[in-house]
C-alpha positions in Angstrom: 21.8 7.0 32.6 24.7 7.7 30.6 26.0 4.3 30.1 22.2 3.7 28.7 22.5 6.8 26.5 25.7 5.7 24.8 24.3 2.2 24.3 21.4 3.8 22.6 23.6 5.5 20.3 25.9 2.7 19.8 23.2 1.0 18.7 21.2 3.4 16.8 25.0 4.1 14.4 25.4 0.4 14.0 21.5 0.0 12.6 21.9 2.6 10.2 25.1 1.9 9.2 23.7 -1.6 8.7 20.5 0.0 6.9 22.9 2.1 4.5 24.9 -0.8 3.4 21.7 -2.7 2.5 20.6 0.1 0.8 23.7 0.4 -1.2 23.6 -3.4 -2.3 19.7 -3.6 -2.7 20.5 -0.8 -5.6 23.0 -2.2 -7.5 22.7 -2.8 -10.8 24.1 -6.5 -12.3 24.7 -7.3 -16.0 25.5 -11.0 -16.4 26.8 -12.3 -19.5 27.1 -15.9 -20.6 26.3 -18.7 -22.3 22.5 -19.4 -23.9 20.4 -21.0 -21.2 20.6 -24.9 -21.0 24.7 -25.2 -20.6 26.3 -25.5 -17.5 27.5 -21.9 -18.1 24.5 -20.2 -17.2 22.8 -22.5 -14.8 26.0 -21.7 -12.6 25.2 -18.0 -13.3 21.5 -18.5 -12.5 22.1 -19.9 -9.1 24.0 -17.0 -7.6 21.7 -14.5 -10.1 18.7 -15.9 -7.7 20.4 -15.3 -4.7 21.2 -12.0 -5.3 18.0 -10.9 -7.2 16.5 -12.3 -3.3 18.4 -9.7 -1.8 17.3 -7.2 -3.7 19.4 -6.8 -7.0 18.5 -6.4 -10.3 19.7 -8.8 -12.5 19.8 -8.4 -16.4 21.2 -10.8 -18.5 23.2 -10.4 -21.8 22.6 -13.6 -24.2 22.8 -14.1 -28.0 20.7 -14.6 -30.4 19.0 -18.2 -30.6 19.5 -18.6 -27.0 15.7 -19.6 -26.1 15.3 -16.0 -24.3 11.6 -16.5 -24.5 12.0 -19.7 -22.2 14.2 -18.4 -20.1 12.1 -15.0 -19.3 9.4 -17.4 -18.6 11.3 -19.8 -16.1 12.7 -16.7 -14.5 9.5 -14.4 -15.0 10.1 -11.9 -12.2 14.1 -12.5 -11.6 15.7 -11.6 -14.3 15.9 -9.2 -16.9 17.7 -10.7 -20.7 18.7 -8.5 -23.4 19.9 -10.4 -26.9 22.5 -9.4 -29.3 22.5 -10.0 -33.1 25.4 -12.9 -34.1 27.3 -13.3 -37.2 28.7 -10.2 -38.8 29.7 -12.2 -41.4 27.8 -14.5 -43.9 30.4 -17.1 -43.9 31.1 -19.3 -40.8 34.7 -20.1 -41.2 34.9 -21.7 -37.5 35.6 -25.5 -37.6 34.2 -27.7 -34.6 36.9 -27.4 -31.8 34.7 -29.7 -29.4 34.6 -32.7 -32.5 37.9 -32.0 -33.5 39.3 -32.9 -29.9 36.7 -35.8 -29.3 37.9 -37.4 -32.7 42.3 -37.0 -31.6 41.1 -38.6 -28.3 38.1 -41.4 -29.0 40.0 -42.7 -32.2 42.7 -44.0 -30.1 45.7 -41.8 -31.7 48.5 -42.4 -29.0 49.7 -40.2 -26.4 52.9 -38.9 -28.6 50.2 -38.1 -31.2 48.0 -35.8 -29.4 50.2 -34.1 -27.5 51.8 -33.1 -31.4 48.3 -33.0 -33.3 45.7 -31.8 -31.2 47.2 -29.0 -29.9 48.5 -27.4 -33.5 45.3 -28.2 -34.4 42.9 -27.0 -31.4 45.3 -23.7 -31.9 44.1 -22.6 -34.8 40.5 -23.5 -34.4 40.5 -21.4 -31.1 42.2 -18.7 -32.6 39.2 -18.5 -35.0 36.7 -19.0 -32.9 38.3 -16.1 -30.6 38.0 -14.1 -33.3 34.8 -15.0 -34.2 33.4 -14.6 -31.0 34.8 -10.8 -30.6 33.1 -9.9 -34.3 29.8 -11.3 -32.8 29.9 -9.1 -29.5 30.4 -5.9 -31.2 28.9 -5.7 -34.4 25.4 -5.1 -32.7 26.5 -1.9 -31.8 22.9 -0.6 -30.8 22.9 -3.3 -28.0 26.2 -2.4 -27.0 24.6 1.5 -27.1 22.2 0.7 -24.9 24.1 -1.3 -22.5 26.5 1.4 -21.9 23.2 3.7 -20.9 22.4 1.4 -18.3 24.3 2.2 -15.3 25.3 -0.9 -14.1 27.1 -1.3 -10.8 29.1 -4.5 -11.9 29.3 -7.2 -14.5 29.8 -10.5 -13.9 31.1 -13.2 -16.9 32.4 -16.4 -17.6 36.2 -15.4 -17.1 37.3 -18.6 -19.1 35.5 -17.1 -22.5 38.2 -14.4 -23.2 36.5 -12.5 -25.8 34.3 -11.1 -23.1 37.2 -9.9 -21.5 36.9 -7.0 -24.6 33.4 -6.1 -23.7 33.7 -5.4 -20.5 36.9 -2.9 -21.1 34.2 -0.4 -22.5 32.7 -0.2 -19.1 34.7 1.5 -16.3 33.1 -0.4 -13.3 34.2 -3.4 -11.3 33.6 -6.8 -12.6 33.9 -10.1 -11.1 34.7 -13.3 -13.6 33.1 -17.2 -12.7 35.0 -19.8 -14.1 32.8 -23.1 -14.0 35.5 -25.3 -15.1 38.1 -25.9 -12.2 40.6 -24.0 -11.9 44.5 -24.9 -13.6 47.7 -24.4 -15.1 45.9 -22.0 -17.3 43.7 -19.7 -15.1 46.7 -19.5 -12.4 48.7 -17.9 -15.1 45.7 -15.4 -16.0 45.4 -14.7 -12.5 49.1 -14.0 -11.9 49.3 -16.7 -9.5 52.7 -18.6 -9.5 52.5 -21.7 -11.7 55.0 -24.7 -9.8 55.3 -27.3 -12.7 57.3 -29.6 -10.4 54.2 -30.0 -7.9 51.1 -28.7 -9.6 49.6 -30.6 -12.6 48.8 -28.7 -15.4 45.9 -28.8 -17.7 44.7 -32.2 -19.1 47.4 -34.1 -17.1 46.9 -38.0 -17.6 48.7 -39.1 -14.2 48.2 -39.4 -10.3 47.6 -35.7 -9.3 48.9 -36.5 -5.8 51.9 -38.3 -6.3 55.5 -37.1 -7.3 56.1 -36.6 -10.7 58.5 -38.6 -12.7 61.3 -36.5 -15.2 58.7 -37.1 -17.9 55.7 -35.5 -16.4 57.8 -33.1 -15.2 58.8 -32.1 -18.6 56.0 -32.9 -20.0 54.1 -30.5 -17.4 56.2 -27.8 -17.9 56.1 -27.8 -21.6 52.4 -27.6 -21.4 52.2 -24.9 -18.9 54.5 -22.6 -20.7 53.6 -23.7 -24.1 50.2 -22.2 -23.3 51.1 -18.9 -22.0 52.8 -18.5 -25.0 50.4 -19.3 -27.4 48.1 -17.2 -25.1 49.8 -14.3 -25.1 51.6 -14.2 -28.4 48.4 -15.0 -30.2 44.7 -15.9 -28.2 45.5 -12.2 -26.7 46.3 -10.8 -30.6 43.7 -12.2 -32.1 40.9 -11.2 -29.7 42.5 -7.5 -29.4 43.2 -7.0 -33.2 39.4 -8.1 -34.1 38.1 -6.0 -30.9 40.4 -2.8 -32.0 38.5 -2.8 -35.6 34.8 -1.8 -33.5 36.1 0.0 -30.8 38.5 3.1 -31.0 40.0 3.0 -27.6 42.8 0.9 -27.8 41.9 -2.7 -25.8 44.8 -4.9 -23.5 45.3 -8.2 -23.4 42.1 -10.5 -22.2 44.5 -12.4 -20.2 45.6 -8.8 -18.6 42.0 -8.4 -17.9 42.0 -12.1 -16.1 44.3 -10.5 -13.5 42.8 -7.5 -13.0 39.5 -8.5 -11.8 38.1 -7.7 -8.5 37.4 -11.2 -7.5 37.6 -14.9 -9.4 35.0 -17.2 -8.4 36.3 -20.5 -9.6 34.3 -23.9 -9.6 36.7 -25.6 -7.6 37.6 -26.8 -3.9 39.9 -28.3 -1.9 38.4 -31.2 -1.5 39.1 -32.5 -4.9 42.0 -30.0 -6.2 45.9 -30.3 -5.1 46.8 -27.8 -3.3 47.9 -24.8 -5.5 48.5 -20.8 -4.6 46.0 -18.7 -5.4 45.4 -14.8 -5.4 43.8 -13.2 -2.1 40.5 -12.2 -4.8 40.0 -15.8 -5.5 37.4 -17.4 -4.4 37.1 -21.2 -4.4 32.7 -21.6 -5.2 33.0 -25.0 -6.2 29.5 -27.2 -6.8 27.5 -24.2 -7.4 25.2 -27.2 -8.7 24.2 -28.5 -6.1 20.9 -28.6 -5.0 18.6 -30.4 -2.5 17.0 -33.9 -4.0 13.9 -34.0 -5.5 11.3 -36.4 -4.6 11.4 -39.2 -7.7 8.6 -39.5 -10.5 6.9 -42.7 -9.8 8.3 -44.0 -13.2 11.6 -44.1 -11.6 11.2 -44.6 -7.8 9.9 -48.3 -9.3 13.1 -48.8 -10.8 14.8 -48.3 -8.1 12.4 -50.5 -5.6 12.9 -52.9 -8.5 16.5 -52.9 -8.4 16.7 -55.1 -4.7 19.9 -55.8 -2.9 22.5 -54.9 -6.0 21.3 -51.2 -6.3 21.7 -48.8 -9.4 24.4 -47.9 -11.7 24.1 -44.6 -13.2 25.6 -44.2 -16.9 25.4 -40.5 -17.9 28.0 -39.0 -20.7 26.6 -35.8 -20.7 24.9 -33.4 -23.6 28.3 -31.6 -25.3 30.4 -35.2 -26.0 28.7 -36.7 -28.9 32.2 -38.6 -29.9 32.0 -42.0 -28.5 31.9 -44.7 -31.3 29.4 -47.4 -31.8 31.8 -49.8 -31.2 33.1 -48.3 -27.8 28.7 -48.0 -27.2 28.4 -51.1 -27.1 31.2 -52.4 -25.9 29.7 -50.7 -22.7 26.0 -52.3 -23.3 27.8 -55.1 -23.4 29.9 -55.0 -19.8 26.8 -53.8 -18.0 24.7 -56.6 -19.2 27.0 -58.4 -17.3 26.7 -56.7 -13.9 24.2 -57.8 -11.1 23.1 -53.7 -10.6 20.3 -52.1 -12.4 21.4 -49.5 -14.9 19.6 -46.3 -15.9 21.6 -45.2 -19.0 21.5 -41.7 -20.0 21.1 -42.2 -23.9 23.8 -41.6 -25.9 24.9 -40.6 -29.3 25.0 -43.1 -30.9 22.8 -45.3 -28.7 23.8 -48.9 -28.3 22.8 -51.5 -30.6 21.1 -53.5 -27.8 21.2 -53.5 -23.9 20.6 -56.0 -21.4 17.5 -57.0 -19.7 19.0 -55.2 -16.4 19.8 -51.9 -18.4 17.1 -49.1 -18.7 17.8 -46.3 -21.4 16.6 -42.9 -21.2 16.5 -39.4 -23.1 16.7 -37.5 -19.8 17.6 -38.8 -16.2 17.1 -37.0 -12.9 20.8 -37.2 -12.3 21.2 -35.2 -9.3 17.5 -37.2 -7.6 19.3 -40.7 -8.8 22.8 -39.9 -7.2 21.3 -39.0 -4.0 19.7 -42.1 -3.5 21.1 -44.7 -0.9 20.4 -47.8 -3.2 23.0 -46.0 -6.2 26.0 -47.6 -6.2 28.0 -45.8 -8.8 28.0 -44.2 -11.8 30.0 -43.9 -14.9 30.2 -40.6 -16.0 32.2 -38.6 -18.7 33.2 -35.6 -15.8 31.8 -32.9 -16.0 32.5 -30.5 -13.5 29.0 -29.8 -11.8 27.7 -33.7 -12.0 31.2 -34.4 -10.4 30.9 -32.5 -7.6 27.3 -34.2 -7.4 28.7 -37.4 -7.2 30.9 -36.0 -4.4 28.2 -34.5 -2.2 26.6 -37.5 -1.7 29.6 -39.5 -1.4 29.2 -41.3 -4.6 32.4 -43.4 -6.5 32.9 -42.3 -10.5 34.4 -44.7 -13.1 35.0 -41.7 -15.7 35.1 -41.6 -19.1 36.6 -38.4 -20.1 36.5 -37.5 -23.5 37.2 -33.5 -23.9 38.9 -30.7 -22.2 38.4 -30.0 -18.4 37.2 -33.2 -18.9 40.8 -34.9 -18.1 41.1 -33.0 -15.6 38.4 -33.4 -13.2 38.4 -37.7 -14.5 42.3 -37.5 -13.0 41.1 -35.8 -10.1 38.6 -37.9 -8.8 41.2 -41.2 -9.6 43.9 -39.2 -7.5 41.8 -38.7 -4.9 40.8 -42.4 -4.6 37.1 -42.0 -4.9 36.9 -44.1 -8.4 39.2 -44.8 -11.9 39.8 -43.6 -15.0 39.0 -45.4 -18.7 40.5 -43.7 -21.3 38.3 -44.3 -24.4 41.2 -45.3 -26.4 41.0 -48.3 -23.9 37.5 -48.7 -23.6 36.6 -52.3 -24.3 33.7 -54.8 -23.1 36.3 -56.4 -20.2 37.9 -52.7 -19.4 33.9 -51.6 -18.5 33.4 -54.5 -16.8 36.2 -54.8 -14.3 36.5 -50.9 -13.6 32.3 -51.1 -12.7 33.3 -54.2 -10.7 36.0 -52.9 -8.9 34.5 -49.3 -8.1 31.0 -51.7 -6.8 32.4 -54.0 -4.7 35.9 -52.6 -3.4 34.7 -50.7 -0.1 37.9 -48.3 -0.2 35.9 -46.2 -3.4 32.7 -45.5 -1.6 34.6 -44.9 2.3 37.1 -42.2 0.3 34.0 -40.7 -1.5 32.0 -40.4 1.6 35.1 -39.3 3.5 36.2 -36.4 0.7 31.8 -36.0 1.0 32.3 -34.9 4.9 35.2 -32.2 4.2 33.5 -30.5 1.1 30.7 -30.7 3.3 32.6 -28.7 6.7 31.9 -25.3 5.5 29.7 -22.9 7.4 28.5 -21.3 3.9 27.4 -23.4 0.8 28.8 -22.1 -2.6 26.6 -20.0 -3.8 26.1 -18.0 -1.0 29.8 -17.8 -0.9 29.9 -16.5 -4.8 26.8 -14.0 -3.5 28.9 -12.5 -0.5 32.2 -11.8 -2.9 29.9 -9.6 -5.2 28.0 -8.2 -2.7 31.5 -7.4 -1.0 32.8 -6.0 -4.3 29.7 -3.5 -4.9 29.9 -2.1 -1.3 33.5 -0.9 -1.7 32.8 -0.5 -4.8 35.7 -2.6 -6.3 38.4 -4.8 -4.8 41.7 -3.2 -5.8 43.2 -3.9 -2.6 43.5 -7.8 -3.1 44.5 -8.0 -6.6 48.2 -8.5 -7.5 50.6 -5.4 -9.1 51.9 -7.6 -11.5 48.7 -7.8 -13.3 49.1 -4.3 -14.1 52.6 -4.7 -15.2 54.3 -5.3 -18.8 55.8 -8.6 -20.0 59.5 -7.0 -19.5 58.7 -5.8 -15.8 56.7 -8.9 -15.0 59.2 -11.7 -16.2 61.9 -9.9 -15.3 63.4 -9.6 -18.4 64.8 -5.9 -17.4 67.1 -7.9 -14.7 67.7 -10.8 -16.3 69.3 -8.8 -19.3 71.1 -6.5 -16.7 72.6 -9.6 -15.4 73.6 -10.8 -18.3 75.5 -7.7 -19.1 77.4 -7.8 -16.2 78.1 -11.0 -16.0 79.5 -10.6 -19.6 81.3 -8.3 -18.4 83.3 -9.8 -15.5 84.5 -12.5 -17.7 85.7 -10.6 -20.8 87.4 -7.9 -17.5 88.7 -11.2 -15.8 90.0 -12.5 -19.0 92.0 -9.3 -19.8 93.3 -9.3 -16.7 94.3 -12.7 -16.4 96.0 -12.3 -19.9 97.5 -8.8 -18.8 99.1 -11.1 -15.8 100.6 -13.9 -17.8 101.8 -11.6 -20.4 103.6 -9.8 -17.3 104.9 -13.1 -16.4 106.1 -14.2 -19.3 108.0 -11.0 -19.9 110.2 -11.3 -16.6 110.9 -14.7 -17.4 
C-alpha cells in the first residue's frame, strides 16, 4: 500500500511539474523581427513562428514599412500578430546598392587580385552606410518603439547577421535568441567568441576546396580575410551602428558584435553535413534547412512536363530573386549550352532573360522549386546557391552546378563542390562550352548523384528536423528564463582582457627587461675582464 502511495505521488509531482512548465511556455510572449515577408529572412522565421504559435505562443512580428503586412496578416490570419515601423528619417537616401555593387566586381570578370583590393574598400563603405541607415530607420519611430517596450515580451528573436538590430534589442532587458539564415563562418565565429583557426577553417567567400589542406597562399590569404574583418567590424561596423544608435537612445549602447556573443542561444542555418568541421559555442545551435518542407503534389501544367521529359529527365535552372547581375551575354551563353543537352529544362526566368532558348528549354516566372527537386526524373540543377534551395537540393539527394554571384553565395557554391556533390562556374568563366561540360559532367558522372544521396542520408539521421530543433532552444531559453550558463565570459570581456593585450604587454616588458639586465651584466663582466688583464 505504501509503495502504491508513493507511486501516486511520484506521479502526481511529475504531472504538475509537467503542467507548470507548459504553462510557463504557453504564456510567453515572442517579438520577432526581420525582414519584409517574401525574403528568405522571414520565411525561416515563419517556420519556427508556426511551430511555436502551435504550442501555444504568441507571436508578434516587427516589420517595416512597405513590407506587404496586409498579405502577410492574411496568409497568417490567426498566427501571428505584425506591428510596422515608419522608415526613412531622412529625405535623402544616401545608401548606394551594396548587392549591385558586388554582383558588378564579380560578373564583369575583374580578376581575383582585383576584388580582393576593390570590392572590399568598396563594399566597406557602402555597409558602413547602410548600418547607419538601418539604425536611423529603427529608432526614429519612437511611438512604435513606445509601444513595444509596453508589451511585455518574454523574448525576442532576430536575424543575428543584421547588426543594427543588435541596438534594438539593448532597450529590452529580456533574453533574446538571434537566427542566422546564411551559414555560419569566419565572421559569425568571431561574433560568437568561438575560436577562428585560419590554418584549417575557411573563411568567408573562400574560392578553394574547403576539405583539403591549404596552400601558403590560402593560408594567407585566409587569414587576412578573417582578421581583416574583425577589424573593420569592430573599429568601424560596431562605431557606426553605436554612434547613430546613441543619438535616439540616452543609455549608452555596446558593440552589436558584443551583443552577437552574448546571446542566449544562436540558431545558425548550417549543418554538418555540408560545413567543415569548426568549434562552436555550447548556445549554438546548428538548424540548418529550416526550408524544407514536404513535396507538393505538381499542377498539371508541370507534371506534363515532366511525363514529357522520358528517359533524360529534368534540368532545373533557377538563379534566384536578389541576383539580377548576370549579363546578356553570360544568359545566353547558358541558353545556348542547354540547347545542347538531351534533358528537359524548366528555367527560372532571369534578368535579363535569354535572347532565345531551345526547343527542349521551358522558361518560367515562377517554378515550384522545392516540388521539381523532389522528383525522381530531375537530374540536376544549376543554381546560384542560396542557402535554403541548397539544402533542398541536398535533402533529396540532388547534384548542383552553382553559379554563385554574391556573398554567402561563394560560400555555400564551394561547399557543395568540396563536398563532392556538384562544381562550381564562376561567372567570370561562364561561357557556352563551360555550361555545357559542367551540366554534362554533373548528369552523367554517377560519383555527383551517389555523394549527394550519400551527404542526403546523414543530414537526414537526426531524430528532430530543424525547425523543431530551433522551437526546443527557445522554448528551453524562456523556461529558464535565459541561457547564461552556456554562453562564453569572454563575450562580456574588453578588447584588452579578451586579446590579451594586458599579458602580451606585461611580457613584453619583461622580456625588455631581461635583455637590457643581461646586457649590463654581460658588459659589467667583460669590463671586469678586461681590467685584470
Amino acid at each position: 500500500m505504501a509503495l502504491f502511495i508513493n507511486a501516486f505521488a511520484f506521479m502526481f509531482t511529475i504531472a504538475t511539474l509537467t503542467s507548470l512548465a507548459t504553462v510557463t511556455c504557453n504564456a510567453s510572449n515572442i517579438l520577432m523581427i526581420f525582414d519584409k515577408p517574401g525574403t528568405s529572412h522571414f520565411h525561416d522565421a515563419a517556420v519556427i513562428a508556426t511551430l511555436l504559435n502551435d504550442k501555444g505562443h504568441n507571436i508578434t512580428f516587427l516589420l517595416p514599412e512597405g513590407s506587404e503586412i496586409s498579405a502577410a496578416e492574411k496568409q497568417y490570419e490567426g498566427k501571428f500578430s505584425f506591428v510596422g515601423f515608419r522608415k526613412r528619417c531622412k529625405d535623402v537616401i544616401r545608401t548606394p546598392d551594396v548587392v549591385q555593387m558586388a554582383q558588378d566586381v564579380q560578373v564583369k570578370g575583374k580578376s581575383l587580385a582585383i576584388q580582393i583590393i576593390e570590392l572590399p574598400l568598396k563594399v566597406s563603405k557602402a555597409v558602413v552606410d547602410i548600418y547607419i541607415e538601418s539604425t536611423e530607420d529603427l529608432f526614429c519611430d519612437t511611438s512604435v518603439a513606445d509601444t513595444l517596450m509596453t508589451s511585455n515580451f518574454n523574448l525576442i528573436l532576430f536575424e543575428g547577421s543584421f547588426l543594427w538590430l543588435h541596438a534594438l534589442i539593448q532597450k529590452f532587458d529580456i533574453p533574446y535568441a538571434m537566427l542566422t539564415t546564411s551559414a555560419a563562418s569566419s565572421q559569425t565565429n568571431s561574433w560568437i567568441r568561438a575560436p577562428n583557426l585560419p590554418a584549417a577553417v575557411p573563411g568567408f567567400i573562400f574560392r578553394s576546396h574547403h576539405r583539403k589542406a591549404m596552400s601558403f597562399y590560402w593560408r594567407t590569404y585566409n587569414a587576412a580575410m578573417i582578421y581583416g574583418s574583425v577589424i573593420f567590424f569592430t573599429m568601424f561596423a560596431d562605431q557606426a551602428i553605436v554612434s547613430a544608435g546613441s543619438y535616439f537612445y540616452s543609455t549608452p549602447l555596446y558593440a552589436p558584435t558584443r551583443s552577437f556573443g552574448l546571446a542566449d542561444v544562436w540558431l545558425t542555418n548550417t549543418d554538418h553535413s555540408t560545413d567543415v568541421p569548426r568549434p562552436f559555442m555550447p548556445n549554438t545551435a546548428l538548424v540548418g534547412g529550416l526550408s524544407i518542407e514536404d513535396p507538393s503534389t505538381l499542377s498539371e501544367e508541370f507534371q506534363i512536363i515532366i511525363d514529357s521529359s522520358g528517359d533524360d529527365g529534368l534540368l532545373i535552372v533557377s538563379l534566384g530573386t536578389v541576383v539580377k547581375g548576370i549579363s546578356q551575354e553570360q544568359t545566353d551563353a547558358m541558353a545556348a549550352a542547354f540547347s545542347r543537352l538531351p534533358q528537359t529544362v524548366v528555367w527560372k526566368e532571369t534578368v535579363p532573360r535569354p535572347s532565345f532558348i531551345g526547343k527542349n528549354t521551358i522558361l518560367k516566372k515562377w517554378i515550384p522549386q522545392k516540388d521539381l527537386i523532389a522528383h525522381p526524373k530531375t537530374r540536376a540543377m544549376v543554381y546560384h546557391c542560396g542557402n535554403n534551395g541548397a539544402f533542398e537540393a541536398l535533402y533529396q539527394g540532388v547534384p548542383i552546378i552553382a553559379v554563385p554571384v554574391f556573398a554567402d553565395q561563394v560560400d555555400v557554391a564551394y561547399r557543395v563542390m568540396s563536398n563532392g556533390m556538384g562544381l562550381v562556374i564562376e561567372p567570370p568563366t561562364l561561357t557556352n562550352e563551360t555550361m555545357f561540360q559542367a551540366v554534362f559532367e554533373v548528369i552523367n558522372n554517377p560519383k555527383y548523384r551517389k555523394r549527394a544521396k550519400y551527404l542526403s542520408a546523414v543530414y537526414r539521421d537526426n531524430p528532430d528536423p530543424a525547425p523543431v530543433r530551433a522551437a526546443f532552444w527557445i522554448e528551453y531559453v524562456l523556461r529558464h528564463r535565459g541561457n547564461r550558463l552556456m554562453r562564453a565570459k569572454v563575450a562580456s570581456m574588453g578588447l584588452i582582457q579578451e586579446y590579451l593585450l594586458d599579458v602580451w604587454a606585461c611580457c613584453i616588458c619583461a622580456l625588455i627587461f631581461i635583455i637590457i639586465l643581461t646586457k649590463k651584466v654581460v658588459s659589467h663582466v667583460l669590463l671586469v675582464v678586461i681590467r685584470n688583464e
